[in-house]
VMD Tcl script that draws the C-alpha trace (Angstrom):
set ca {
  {-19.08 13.65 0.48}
  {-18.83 17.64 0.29}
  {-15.85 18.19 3.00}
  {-15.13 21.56 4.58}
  {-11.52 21.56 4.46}
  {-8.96 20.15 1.82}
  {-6.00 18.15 2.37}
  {-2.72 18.10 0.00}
  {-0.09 15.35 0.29}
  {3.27 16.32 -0.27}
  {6.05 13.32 -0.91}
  {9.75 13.91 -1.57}
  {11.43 11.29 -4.04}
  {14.31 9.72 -5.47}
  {14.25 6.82 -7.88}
  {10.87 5.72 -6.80}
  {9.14 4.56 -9.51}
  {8.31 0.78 -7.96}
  {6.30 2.78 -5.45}
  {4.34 6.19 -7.20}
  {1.10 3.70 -8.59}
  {0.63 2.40 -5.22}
  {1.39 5.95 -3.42}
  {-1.36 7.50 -6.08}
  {-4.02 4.55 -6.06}
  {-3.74 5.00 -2.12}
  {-4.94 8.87 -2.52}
  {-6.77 8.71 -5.52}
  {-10.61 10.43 -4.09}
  {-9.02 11.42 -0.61}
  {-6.25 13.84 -0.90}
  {-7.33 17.05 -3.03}
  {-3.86 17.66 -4.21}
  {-0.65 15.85 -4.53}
  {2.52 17.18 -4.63}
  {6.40 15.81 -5.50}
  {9.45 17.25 -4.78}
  {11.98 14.89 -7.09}
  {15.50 15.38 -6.45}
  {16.40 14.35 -9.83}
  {15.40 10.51 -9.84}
  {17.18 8.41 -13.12}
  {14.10 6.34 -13.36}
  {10.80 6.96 -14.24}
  {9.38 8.16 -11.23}
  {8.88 11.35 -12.71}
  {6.54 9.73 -16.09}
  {4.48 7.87 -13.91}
  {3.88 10.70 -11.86}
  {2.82 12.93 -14.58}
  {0.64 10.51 -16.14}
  {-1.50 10.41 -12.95}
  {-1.85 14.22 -13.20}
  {0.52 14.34 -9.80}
  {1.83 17.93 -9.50}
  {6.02 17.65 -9.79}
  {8.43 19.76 -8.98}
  {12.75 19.39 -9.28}
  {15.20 20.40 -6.66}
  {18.55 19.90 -5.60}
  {18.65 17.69 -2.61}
  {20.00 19.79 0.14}
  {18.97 17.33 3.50}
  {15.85 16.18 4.31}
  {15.03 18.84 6.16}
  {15.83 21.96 3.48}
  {14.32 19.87 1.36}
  {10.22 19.44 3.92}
  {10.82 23.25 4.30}
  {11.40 24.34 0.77}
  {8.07 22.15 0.00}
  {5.87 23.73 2.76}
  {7.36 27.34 1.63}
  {7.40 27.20 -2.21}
  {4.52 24.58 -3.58}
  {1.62 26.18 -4.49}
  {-0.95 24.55 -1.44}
  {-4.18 25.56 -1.68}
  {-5.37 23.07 0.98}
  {-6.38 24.10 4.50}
  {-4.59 20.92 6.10}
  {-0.94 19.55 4.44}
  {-0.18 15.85 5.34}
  {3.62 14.61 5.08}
  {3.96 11.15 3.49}
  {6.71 8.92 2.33}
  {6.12 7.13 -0.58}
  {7.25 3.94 0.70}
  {3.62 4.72 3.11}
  {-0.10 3.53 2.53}
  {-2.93 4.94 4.42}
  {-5.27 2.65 6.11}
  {-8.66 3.51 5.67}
  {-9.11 3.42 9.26}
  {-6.62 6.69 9.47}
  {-8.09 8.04 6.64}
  {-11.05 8.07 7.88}
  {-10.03 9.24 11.73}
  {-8.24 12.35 9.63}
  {-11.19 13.10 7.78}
  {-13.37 13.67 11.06}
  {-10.55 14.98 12.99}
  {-9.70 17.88 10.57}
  {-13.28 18.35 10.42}
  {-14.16 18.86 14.37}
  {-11.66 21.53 14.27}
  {-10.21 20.42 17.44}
  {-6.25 20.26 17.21}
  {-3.70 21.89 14.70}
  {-1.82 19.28 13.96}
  {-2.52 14.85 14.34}
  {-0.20 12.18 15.20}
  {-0.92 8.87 14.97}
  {1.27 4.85 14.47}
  {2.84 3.83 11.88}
  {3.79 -0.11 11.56}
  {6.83 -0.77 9.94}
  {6.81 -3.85 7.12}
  {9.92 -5.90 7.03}
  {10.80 -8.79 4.45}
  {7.08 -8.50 3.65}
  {6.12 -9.21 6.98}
  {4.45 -6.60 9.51}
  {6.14 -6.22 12.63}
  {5.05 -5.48 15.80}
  {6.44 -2.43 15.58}
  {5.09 1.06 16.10}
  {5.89 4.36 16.22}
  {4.15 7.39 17.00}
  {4.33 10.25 14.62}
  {3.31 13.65 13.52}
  {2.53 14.20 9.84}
  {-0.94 15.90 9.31}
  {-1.07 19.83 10.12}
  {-3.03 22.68 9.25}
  {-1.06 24.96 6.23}
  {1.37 27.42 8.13}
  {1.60 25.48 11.42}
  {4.53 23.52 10.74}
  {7.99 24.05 9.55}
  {11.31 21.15 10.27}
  {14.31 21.07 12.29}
  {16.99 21.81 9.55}
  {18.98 18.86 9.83}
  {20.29 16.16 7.00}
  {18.42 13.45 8.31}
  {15.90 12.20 10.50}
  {13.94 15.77 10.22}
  {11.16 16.82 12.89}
  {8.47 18.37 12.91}
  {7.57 21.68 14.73}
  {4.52 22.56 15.26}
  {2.84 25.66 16.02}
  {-0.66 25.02 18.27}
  {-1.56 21.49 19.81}
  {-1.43 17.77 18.71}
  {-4.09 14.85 18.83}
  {-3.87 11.46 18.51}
  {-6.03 9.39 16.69}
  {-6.58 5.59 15.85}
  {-5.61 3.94 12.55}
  {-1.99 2.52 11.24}
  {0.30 4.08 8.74}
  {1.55 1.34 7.32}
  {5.08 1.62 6.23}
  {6.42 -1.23 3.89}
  {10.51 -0.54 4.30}
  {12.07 -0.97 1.07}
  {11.08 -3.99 -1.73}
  {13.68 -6.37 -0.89}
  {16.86 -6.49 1.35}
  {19.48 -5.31 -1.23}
  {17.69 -1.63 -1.68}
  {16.53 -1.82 2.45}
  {20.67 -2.06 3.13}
  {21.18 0.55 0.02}
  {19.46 3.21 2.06}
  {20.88 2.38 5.16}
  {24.72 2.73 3.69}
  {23.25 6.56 2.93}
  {21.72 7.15 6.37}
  {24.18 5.86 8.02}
  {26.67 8.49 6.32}
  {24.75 11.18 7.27}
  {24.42 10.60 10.77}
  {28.08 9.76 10.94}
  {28.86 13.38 9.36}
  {26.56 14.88 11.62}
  {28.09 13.62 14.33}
  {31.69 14.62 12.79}
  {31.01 18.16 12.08}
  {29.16 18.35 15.30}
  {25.89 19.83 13.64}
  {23.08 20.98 15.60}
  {20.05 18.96 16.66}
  {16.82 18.83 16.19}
  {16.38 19.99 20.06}
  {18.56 19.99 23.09}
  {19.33 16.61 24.22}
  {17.77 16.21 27.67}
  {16.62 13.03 29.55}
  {13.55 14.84 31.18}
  {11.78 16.99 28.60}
  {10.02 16.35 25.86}
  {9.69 13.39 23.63}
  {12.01 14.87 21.26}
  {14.73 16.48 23.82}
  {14.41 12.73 25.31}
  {15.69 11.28 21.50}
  {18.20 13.90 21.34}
  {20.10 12.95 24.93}
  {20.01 9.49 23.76}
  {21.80 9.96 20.31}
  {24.05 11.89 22.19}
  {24.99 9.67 24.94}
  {24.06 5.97 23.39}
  {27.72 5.69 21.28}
  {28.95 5.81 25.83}
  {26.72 2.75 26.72}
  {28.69 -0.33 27.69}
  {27.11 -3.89 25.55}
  {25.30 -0.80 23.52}
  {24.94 -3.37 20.93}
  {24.09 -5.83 22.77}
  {21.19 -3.41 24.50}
  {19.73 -2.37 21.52}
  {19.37 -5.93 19.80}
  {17.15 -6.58 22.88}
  {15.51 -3.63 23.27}
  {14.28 -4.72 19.44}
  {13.75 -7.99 19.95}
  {12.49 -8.53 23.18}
  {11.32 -5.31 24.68}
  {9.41 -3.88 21.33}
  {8.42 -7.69 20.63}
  {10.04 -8.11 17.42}
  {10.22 -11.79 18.14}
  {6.61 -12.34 17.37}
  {7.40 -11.67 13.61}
  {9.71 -14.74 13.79}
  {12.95 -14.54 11.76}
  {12.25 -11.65 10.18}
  {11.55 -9.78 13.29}
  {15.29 -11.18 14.23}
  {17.19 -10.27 11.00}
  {15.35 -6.51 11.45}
  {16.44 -6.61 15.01}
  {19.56 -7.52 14.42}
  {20.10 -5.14 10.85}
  {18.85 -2.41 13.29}
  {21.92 -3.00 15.85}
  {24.33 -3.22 12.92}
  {22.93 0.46 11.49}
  {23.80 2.06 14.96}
  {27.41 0.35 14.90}
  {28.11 1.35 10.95}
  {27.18 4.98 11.99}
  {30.28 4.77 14.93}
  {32.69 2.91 12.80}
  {31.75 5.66 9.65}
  {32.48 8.58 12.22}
  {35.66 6.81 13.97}
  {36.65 6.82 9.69}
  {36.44 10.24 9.20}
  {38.30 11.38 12.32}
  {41.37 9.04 11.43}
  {41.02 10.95 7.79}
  {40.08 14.04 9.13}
  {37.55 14.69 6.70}
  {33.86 13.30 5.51}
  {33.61 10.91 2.02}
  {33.29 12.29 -0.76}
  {29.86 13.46 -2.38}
  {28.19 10.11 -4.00}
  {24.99 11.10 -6.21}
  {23.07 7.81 -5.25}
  {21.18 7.50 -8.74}
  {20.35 11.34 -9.41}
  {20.70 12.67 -12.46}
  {21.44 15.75 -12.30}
  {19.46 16.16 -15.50}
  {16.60 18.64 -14.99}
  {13.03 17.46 -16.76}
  {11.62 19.96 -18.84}
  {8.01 18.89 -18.49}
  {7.86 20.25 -13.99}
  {9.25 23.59 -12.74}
  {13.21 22.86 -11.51}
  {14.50 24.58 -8.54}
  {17.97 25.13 -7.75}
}
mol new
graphics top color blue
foreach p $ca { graphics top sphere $p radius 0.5 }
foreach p [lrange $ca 0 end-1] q [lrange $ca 1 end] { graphics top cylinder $p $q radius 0.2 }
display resetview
């Protein structure tokens, strides 16, 4: 099929090596170009990304969203549409099909669309509606350390067909990246760092998410609230106990992010930087940015 516009797919990494033949079998005869920004994994993420003729590049991992903006500045895109993807994502072929003819019609700048979250192997009933396709130049992100938005210049259209997002292997690296995130909201909260948007309860979708993080650590039973907003009210339940452990892990994320703040106010001061399994150790093979 002769298509009139190209798409690249752009993934940031770190020690993902149990996920880059999946991520590249996924894209293999859709996306026209694929692009890596490694932030110096230890594993082989890197050699298994090379060997699949994936275009790599090396930089210092300054937040995730430094780190989406660098990428949509500095990689060398020659594709009329850029699509955002985490390597721990699969396209259906539903969505990839619904991108195809969406990008083709010419009729929105940028597409959101659901992505189902995988737990314990299991899907959930769990979705969430997100922007990550764009035409090149009509997007940069909020410059935060986590949890990094989108901004898009023109309008956004939905369309039909799951992201599916399978959260981690197993339980022990799952709880691994929560410990980081966790950290980082807990600094951002410390060193009172901007937002992605002002937090207000009757704008936008985003302004919405910001009044919430703001004002959910004042909620009475906030705990308590949030298991069953999980479990009942986004019908985690149906997954059985999985749907319950997530429900419940989710809870427990929210509460390690107020105890890790409530930590560095008694110390006055954030923990120390941990490197999380980079090494530091540039690759000589891909171009290394500093």
């Amino acid at each position: 099929m002769i298509r009139n516009h190209k798409i690249a797919v752009i993934l940031i990494t770190l020690n993902e090596a149990h996920n880059i033949k999946q991520v590249y079998d996924n894209l293999n005869g859709w996306a026209d170009e694929i692009f890596i920004v490694d932030s110096y994994s230890k594993d082989n993420t890197v050699d298994i990304a090379l060997s699949y003729g994936i275009n790599v590049v090396q930089r210092k991992f300054r937040g995730f969203g430094n780190q989406w903006n660098f990428a949509l500045n500095e990689l060398p895109i020659s594709s009329s549409w850029v699509m955002k993807l985490d390597p721990d994502e699969r396209i259906s072929d539903e969505l990839k099909g619904n991108i195809i003819k969406t990008i083709e019609s010419e009729s929105f700048d940028a597409i959101s669309f659901n992505r189902r979250l995988w737990f314990m192997q299991k899907p959930l009933p769990i979705y969430q509606k997100i922007i990550r396709v764009w035409k090149s130049g009509h997007c940069h992100f909020s410059d935060v350390s986590v949890n990094e938005y989108p901004i898009i210049n023109g309008n956004v259209g939905f369309i039909y067909g799951d992201l599916e997002h399978y959260d981690s292997p197993d339980l022990d690296h799952w709880l691994e990246k929560q410990n980081r995130y966790t950290t980082s909201e807990a600094i951002i909260f410390y060193q009172r760092t901007p937002l992605s948007d002002k937090p207000y309860l009757f704008g936008t979708t985003l302004q919405r998410r910001m009044w919430l993080k703001v004002n959910f650590y004042k909620l009475p039973f906030r705990y308590f609230i949030l298991f069953i907003y999980h479990w009942l009210i986004q019908g985690a339940f149906k997954a059985g106990k999985a749907g319950f452990v997530w429900a419940r892990l989710r809870s427990d994320v929210m509460r390690l992010v107020e105890y890790k703040k409530y930590e560095m106010s008694i110390a006055n001061k954030i923990p120390g930087k941990r490197f999380y399994g980079t090494s530091n150790q540039a690759d000589s093979r891909v171009k290394n940015y500093k």
